[in-house]
N, C-alpha and C positions, 0 to 999 in steps of 0.2 A: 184766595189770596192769603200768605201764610203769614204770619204779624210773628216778628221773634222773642217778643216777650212774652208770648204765650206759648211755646213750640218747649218740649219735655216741661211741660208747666204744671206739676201738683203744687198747690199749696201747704205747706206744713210748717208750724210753732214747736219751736227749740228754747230749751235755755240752758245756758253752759257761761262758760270762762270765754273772755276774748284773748286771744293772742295778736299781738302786734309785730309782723317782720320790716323791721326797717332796709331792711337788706339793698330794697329800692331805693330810688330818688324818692319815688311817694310810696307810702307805707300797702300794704295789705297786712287785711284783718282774715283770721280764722276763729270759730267756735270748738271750742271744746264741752261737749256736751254728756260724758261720762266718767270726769275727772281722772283722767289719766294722765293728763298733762302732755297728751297728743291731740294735733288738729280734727275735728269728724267734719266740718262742712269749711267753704270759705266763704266769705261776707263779704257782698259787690254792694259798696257803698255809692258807687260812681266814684268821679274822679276827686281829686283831693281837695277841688275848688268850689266843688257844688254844696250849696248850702240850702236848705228847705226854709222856706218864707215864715213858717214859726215857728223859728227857734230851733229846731232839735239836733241835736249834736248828735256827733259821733263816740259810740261808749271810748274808754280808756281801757288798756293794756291791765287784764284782771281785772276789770270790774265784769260782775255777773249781770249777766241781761237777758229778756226773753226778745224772739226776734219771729217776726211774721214774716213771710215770703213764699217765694214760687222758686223752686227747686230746679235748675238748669244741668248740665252737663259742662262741666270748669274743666282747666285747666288745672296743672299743676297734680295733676288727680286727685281730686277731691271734686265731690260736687258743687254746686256754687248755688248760695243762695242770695236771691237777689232781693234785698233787704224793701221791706213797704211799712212794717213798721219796730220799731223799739221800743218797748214796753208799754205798749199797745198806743204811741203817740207817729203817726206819720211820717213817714220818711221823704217815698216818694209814692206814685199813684200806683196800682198794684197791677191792673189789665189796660195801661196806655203806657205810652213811650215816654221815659223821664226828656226830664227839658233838655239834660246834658249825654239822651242816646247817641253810644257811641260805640267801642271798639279801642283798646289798647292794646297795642303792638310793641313788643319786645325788638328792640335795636338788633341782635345776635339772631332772631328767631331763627331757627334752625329747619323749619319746615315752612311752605305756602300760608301766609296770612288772609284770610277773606274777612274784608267789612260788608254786613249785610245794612241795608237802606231800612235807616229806624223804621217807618213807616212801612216799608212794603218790602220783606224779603227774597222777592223774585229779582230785584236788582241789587246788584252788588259789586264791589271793588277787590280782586283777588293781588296779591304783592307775593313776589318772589324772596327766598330768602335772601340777604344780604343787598336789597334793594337800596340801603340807607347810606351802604358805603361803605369800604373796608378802614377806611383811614388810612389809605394809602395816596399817593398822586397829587389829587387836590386838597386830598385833609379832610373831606369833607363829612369823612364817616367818624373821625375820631369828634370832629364839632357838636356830633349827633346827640343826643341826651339818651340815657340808657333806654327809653320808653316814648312813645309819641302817643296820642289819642288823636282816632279817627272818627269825623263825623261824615255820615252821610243821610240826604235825606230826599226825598221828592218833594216837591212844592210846587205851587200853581203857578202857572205859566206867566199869571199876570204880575206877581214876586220876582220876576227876574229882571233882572238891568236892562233898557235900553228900548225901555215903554212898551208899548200891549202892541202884540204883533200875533195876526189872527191866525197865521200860519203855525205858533208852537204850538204843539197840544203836552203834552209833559216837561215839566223843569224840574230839574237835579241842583242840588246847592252838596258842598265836599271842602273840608277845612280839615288840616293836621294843625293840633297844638302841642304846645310842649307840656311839661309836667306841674307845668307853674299856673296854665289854663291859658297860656297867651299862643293867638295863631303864626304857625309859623309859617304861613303862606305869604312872606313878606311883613318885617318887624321884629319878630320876636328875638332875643337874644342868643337864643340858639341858633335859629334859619337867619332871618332878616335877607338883605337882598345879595349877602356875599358869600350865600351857603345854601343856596337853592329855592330862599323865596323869594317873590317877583311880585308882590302888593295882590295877588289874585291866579295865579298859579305858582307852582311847583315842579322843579324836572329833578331827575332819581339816576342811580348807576346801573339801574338793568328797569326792562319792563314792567310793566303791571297791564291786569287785564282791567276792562269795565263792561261789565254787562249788564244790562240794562231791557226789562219788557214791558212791552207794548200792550192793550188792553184793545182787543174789538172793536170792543163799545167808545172806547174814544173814538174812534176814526169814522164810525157808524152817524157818534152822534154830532161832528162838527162836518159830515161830509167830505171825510178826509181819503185821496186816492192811495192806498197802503201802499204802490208800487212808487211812489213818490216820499216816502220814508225816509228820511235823511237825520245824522245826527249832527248839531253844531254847540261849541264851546263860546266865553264869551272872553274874548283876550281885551285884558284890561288898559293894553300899550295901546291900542286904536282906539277903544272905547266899540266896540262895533264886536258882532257875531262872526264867526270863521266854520266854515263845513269841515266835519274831520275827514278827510280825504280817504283817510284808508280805514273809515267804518267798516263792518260789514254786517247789511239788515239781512235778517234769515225771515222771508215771509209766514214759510211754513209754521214755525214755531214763534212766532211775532217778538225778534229779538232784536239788538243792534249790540254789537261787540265791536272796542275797540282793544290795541292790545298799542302800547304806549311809556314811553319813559314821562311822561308830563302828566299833572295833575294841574286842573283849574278850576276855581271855586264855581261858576255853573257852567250847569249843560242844558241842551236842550235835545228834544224830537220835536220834530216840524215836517211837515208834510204839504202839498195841496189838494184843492179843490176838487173833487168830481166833477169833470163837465160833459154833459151829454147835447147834442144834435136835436133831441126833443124838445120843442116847448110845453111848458105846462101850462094846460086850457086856466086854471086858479089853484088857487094853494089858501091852507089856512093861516092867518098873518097873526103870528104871535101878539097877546096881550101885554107881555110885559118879558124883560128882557133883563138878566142876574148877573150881573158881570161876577167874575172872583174878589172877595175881600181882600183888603189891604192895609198893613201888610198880614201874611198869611208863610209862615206861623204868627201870630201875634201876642204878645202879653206888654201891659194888662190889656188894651184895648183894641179893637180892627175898625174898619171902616167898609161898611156894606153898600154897594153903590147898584143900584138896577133904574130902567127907566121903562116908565109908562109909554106904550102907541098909545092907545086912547085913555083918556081919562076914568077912573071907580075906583071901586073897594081893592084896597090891597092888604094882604096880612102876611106879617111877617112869622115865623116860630122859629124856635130854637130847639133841639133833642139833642141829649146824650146818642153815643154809637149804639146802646141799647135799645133805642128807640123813645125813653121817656123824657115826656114832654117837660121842658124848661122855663119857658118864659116863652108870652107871645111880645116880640119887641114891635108890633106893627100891626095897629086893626081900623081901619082910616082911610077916607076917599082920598085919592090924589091927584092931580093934575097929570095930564101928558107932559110927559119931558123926564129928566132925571133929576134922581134925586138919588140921596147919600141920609143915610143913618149908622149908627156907631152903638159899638156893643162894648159893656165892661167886661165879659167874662163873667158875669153873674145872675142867679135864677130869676123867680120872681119875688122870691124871700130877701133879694138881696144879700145871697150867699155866694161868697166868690167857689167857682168851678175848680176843681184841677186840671194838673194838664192833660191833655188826651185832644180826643178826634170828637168834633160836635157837627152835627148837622142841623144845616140852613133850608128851610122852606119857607118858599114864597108862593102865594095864590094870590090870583087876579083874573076878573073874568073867568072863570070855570077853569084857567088853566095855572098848572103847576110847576116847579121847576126845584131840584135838591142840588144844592150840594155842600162840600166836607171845610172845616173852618177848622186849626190847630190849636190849640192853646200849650204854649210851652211857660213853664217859669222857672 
């Protein structure tokens, strides 16, 4: 699974001159790092709304600074570096997905835009040029702000509107904002509902693609029939899920594409059951049962809910993606039934975490169960 903050990722320390182009609605920064008074890298601050929880600002126009980061392939031709820290004080986390991963799209772009899905870049959102609208007809392109940011991201099925339905196994969440940070999926003073937003989706002057892939091992491990693969949106005028009609699942290569002038803040894949003719003589009847935390992504705090068959010891832990151990949040007989415990996002030092990808393990009775918990801030 390819993660895009790590993808052309050396790490390398710079210090030069900043340059500030106002040229945009929001600014981009460059380094200049052998005084020549031309740009060598450019400086992906995130967008111009995102602030890091202590304190650290963004340098000023000519002030010298040294800069930490992971060296990408930008735009504009230069390289892009993608800022972790400023003079050696944090910015954002260096190997997880800042809180505000996203994807900025130029109004005019002249070539195919692709947002790749913070968290997993086998799925993604591809925009045709002049998708936003020429400003002619309805106006609606001239309404446009020179620049949109686009989020996408996966998240857990039990995060999605319209309560835990055993049938989804993948949820998608997808929000355009304008330059000022506000979504313009309905509201915002750019979009709002007279200019292509609809409080939860988005429709556009030509297509866009979504594709979107499927994992094995999901369908393995909820007993899921892959040939029953279907993808649905969640239209917010009903309050109810809709099948996109003209998906298409490609089994062979476990995908689902749609191709679409609409955009709607979630999606889902859903599938059913295996059922087979067999009865099975006995089966081993799980100990304890992990449902997904909530909500997920979460900051500061989520809510972990699993429930005991039989009554013993349950223990809870926490790990970084790395694997090291964090905090055990749970070591403790419990009763059958469920039960609900809550995590601040912090070790056992009571050191708040960053954001990034944390893994949840629970034991009970001999047996195990993992899974992935977001912290964004």
């Amino acid at each position: 699974m390819d993660r895009f903050w790590e993808k052309n990722g050396d790490t390398l320390t710079v210090t030069g001159k900043v340059f500030e182009d106002t040229t945009y609605f929001y600014p981009i920064f460059f380094l200049d790092i052998d005084a020549d008074s031309l740009p060598d890298y450019g400086l992906n601050f995130g967008p111009p709304w995102f602030q890091p929880a202590n304190g650290s600002v963004r340098p000023e126009h000519g002030e010298i600074v040294t800069i930490f980061g992971r060296v990408h392939s930008g735009m504009l031709g230069f390289q892009m570096l993608m800022v972790s820290q400023i003079n050696g004080e944090e910015w954002q986390p260096l190997d997880a997905p800042a809180s505000w991963a996203g994807s900025w799209m130029l109004r005019n772009h002249s070539d195919s835009t692709f947002v790749f899905c913070a968290n997993d870049s086998s799925n993604w959102l591809g925009f045709a040029p002049g998708h936003m609208g020429s400003g002619m007809g309805g106006m609606g392109g001239m309404r446009w702000p020179d620049s949109t940011f686009m989020q996408f991201w996966e998240i857990y099925p039990d995060s999605l509107p319209g309560g835990h339905m055993s049938e989804n196994f993948m949820g998608f969440y997808a929000n355009i904002l304008d330059p000022a940070g506000n979504s313009m999926m309905g509201g915002s003073m750019w979009g709002g509902n007279n200019w292509g937003g609809h409080h939860g989706w988005m429709n556009f002057e030509k297509n866009h693609q979504l594709h979107f892939q499927y994992r094995e091992e999901d369908l393995h491990s909820y007993g899921f029939n892959e040939n029953t693969v279907e993808l649905h949106y969640w239209d917010p005028s009903q309050d109810s899920w809709k099948k996109a009609n003209n998906a298409v699942v490609n089994t062979s290569e476990n995908t689902v594409s749609l191709t679409s002038n609409e955009i709607y803040t979630y999606y889902t894949l859903r599938a059913v059951k295996t059922t087979t003719g067999v009865k099975t003589a006995s089966r081993t009847v799980p100990a304890v049962k992990l449902y997904s935390n909530y909500p997920n992504p979460f900051n500061p705090e989520t809510s972990i809910s699993f429930e005991m068959i039989t009554g013993g010891q349950v223990r809870l832990d926490i790990y970084n993606i790395a694997g090291q151990h964090l905090l055990t949040l749970l070591n403790e007989v419990r009763d059958a039934g469920s039960h609900l415990i809550k995590w601040n996002g912090r070790d056992f030092k009571g050191k708040q975490m960053p954001s990034g990808i944390y893994l949840l393990k629970i034991q009970a009775n001999e047996q195990s169960a993992i899974q992935r918990m977001t912290l964004l801030k």
